[in-house]
VOGU-3710 file (C-alpha; in Angstrom, 3 decimals, decimal comma):
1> xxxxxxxxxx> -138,815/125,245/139,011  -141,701/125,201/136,022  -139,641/124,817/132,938  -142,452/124,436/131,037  -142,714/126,169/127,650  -144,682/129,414/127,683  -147,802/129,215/125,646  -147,852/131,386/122,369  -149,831/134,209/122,046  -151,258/133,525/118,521
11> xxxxxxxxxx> -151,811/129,969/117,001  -151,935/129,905/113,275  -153,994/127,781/111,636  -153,582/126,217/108,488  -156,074/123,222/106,884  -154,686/121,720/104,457  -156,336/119,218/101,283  -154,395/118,945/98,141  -152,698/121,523/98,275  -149,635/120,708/97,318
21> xxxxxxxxxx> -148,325/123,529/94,376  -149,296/126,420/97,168  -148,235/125,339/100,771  -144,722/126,037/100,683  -145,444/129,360/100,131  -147,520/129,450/102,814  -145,503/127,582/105,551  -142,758/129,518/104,610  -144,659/133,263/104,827  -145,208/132,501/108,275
31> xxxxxxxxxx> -141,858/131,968/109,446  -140,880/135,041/107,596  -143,062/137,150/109,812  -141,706/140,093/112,264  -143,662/138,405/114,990  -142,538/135,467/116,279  -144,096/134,330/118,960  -146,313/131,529/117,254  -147,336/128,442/116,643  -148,273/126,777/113,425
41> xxxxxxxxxx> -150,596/124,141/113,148  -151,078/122,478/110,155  -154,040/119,896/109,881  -154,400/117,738/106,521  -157,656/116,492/105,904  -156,932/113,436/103,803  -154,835/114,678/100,961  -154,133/112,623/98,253  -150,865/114,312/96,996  -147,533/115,112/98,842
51> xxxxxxxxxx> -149,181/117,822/100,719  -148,351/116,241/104,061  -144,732/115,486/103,008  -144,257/119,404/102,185  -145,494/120,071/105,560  -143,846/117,155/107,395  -140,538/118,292/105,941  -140,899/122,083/107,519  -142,156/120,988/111,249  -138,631/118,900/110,809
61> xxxxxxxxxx> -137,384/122,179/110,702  -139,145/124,640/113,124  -140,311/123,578/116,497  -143,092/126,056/116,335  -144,759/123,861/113,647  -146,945/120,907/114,497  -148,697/118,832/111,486  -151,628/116,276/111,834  -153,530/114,271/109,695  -156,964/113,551/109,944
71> xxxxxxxxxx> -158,366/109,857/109,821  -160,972/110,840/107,436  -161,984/113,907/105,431  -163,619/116,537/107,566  -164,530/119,357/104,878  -163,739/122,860/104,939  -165,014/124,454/108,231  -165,238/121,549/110,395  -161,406/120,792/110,029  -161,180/124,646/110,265
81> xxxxxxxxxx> -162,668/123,669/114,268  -160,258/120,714/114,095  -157,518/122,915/113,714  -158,552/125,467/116,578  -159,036/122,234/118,790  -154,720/122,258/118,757  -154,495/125,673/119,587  -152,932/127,175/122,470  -152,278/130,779/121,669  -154,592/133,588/123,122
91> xxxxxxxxxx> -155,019/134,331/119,180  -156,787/132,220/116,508  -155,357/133,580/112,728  -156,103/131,193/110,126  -154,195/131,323/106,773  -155,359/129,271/104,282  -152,830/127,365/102,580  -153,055/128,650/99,330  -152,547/131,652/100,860  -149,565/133,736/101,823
101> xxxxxxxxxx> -149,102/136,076/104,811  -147,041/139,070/104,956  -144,274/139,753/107,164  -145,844/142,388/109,012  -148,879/140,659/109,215  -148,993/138,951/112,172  -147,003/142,064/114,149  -150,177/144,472/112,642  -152,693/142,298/113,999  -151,594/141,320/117,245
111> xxxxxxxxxx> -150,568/145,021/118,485  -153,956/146,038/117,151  -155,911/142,986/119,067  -154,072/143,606/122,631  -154,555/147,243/122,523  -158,460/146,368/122,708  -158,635/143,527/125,512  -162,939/143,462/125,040  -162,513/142,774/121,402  -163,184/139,507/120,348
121> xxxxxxxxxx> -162,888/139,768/116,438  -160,117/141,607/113,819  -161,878/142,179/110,829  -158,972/144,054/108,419  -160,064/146,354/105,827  -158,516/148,874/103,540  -160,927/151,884/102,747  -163,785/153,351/102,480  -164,032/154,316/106,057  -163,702/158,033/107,063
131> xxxxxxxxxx> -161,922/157,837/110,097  -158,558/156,424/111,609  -157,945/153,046/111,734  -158,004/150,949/114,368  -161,635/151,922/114,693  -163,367/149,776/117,797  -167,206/148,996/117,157  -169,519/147,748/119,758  -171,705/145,440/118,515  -174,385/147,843/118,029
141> xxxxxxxxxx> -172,158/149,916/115,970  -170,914/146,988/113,329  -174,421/145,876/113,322  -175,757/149,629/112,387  -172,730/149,848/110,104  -173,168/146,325/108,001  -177,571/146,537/108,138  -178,263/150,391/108,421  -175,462/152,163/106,951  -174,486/150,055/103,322
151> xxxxxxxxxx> -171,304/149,124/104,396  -171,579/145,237/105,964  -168,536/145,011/107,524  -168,437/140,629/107,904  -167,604/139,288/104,475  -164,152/138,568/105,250  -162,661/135,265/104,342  -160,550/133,694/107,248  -157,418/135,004/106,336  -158,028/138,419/106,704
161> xxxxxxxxxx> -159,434/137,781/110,487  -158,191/137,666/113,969  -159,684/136,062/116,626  -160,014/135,950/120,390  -159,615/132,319/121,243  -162,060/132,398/124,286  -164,800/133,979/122,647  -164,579/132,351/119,432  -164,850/128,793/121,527  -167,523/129,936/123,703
171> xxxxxxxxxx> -169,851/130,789/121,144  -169,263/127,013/119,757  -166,954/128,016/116,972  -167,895/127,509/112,947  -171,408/125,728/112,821  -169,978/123,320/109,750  -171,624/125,545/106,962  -170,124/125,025/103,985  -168,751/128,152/102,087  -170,511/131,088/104,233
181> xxxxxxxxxx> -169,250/129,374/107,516  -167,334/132,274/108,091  -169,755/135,172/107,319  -172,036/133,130/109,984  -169,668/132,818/112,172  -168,565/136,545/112,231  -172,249/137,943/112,838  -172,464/135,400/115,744  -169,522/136,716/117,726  -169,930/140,538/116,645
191> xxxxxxxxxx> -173,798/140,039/118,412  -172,290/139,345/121,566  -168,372/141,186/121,036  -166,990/144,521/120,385  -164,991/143,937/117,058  -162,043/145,738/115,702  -161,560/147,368/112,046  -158,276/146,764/111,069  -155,846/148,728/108,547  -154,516/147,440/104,916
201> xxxxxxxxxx> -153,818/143,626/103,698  -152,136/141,137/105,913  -152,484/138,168/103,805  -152,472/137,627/99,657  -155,192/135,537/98,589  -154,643/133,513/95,774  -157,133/133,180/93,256  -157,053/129,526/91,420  -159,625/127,094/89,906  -159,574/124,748/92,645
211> xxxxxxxxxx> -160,110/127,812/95,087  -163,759/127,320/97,523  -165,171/130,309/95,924  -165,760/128,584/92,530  -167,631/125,698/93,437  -170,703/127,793/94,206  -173,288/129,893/91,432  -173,322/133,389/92,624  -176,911/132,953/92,638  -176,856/130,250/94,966
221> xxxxxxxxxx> -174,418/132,136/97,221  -176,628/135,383/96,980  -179,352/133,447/98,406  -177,007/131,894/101,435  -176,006/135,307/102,120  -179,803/136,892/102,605  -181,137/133,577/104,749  -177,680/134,288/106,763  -178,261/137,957/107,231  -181,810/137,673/108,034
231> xxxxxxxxxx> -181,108/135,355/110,873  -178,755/137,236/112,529  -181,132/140,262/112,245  -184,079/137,844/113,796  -182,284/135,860/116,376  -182,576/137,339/120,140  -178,863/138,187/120,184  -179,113/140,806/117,708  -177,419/144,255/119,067  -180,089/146,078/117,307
241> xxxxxxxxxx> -183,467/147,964/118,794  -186,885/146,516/117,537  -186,776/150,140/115,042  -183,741/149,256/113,584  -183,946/145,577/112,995  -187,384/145,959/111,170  -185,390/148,837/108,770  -182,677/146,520/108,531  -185,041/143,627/107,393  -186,814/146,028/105,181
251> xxxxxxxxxx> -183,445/146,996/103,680  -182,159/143,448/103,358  -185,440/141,900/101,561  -185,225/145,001/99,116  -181,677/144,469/98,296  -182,306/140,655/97,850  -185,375/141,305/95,337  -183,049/143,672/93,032  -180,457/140,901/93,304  -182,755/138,402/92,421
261> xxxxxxxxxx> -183,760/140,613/89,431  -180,256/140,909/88,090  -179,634/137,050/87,964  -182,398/136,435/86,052  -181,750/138,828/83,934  -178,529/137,698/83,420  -179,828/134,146/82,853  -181,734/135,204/80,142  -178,877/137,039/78,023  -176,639/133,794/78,812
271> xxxx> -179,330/131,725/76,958  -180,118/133,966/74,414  -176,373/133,999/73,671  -176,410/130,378/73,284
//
């Protein structure tokens, strides 16, 4: 007889560097959820405070939680693909761990994701779309959406995303860009996936001085964004016909140029002001 523990369906990932005053309140929000049938990985990369002791003390406590510590600092989306390396669950749902997830969360995304076997990414949203959610886009459709349409559906940070395991390792997971690794990541697997729009807010994001979104000028990040977008829209992959991609490219260097405008401007009233 196979007595072998049946894999989860959804592996939770949580990376982990000095983050000591938030992951409690993370570790703990998952093992509030409705859904229970997960694992929680935790993977410190080199923390320098009692992060690891926090999380030690709670995989003491749940056999669903497994902690490991890296040998030497990774960075943000490579220990991200460190994490997903431990997974077993048909599901990928990272959580940040300054982050905290909400009890339904978990039961929300997982009914959504297995009622649409061909999708391959949960992107969850809250509104400004005029139909019923779930709404299942090919990847023609989220690419006319997010290029053609003013609404560009792959901004989300990784706690407000589900993913299909399979898919998200065939396609060679995060590339190791820093900061927009996600965005990049998303346009990659809707090219080649259906993807999923999913209802309301699973996850509360925390917003805190040490948080990845400050270490960047908007500027800087404004520029990422366009070289990111543009490659999707040029690489062979792309859902889009030849019409489309040139309007999208049209669109997108038009949109860049008025951004581009704005920071300047505001450059100059920042000086001035000094």
């Amino acid at each position: 007889m196979n007595m072998d523990k049946p894999s989860p369906l959804v592996s939770v990932l949580m990376t982990v560097f000095n983050r000591e005053l938030y992951i409690r309140d993370a570790i703990e929000s998952v093992l509030n959820s409705k859904y229970t049938n997960f694992e929680l990985i935790i993977v410190d990369d080199c923390s320098t405070d009692s992060s690891v002791d926090i999380a030690r003390y709670y995989e003491q406590q749940d056999s669903r939680i497994k902690v490991y510590v890296n040998d030497k600092n990774l960075t943000d989306y490579p220990n991200r693909n460190c994490a997903a390396e431990y997974a077993k669950g048909k599901y990928i749902k990272y959580l940040d761990s300054d982050d905290v997830l909400y009890p339904y969360g978990l039961d929300v995304l997982i009914n959504r994701m297995e009622a649409f076997p061909e999708v391959a990414l949960g992107l969850v949203k809250l509104i400004g779309f005029n139909q019923p959610f779930p709404i299942f886009l090919t990847s023609e459709e989220s690419y006319r959406m997010s290029f053609l349409s003013g609404k560009f559906l792959f901004g989300n940070a990784p706690s407000s995303v589900i993913i299909r395991r399979d898919a998200f390792e065939s396609l060679g997971r995060f590339s190791g860009l820093n900061q927009l690794g996600d965005m990049e990541c998303w346009l990659k697997m809707a090219a080649s996936y259906p993807v999923l729009l999913i209802e309301g807010v699973v996850a509360f994001s925390r917003d805190h001085p040490q948080s990845e979104k400050y270490k960047d000028n908007e500027a800087d990040k404004d520029k990422m964004r366009y070289q990111l977008k543009m490659a999707a829209l040029k690489n062979t992959k792309c859902p889009l016909n030849d019409t489309e991609r040139i309007n999208a490219c049209n669109q997108l260097e038009r949109h860049y140029k008025i951004q581009q405008y704005k920071h300047r401007v505001r450059g100059i009233i920042k000086k001035f002001r000094k």
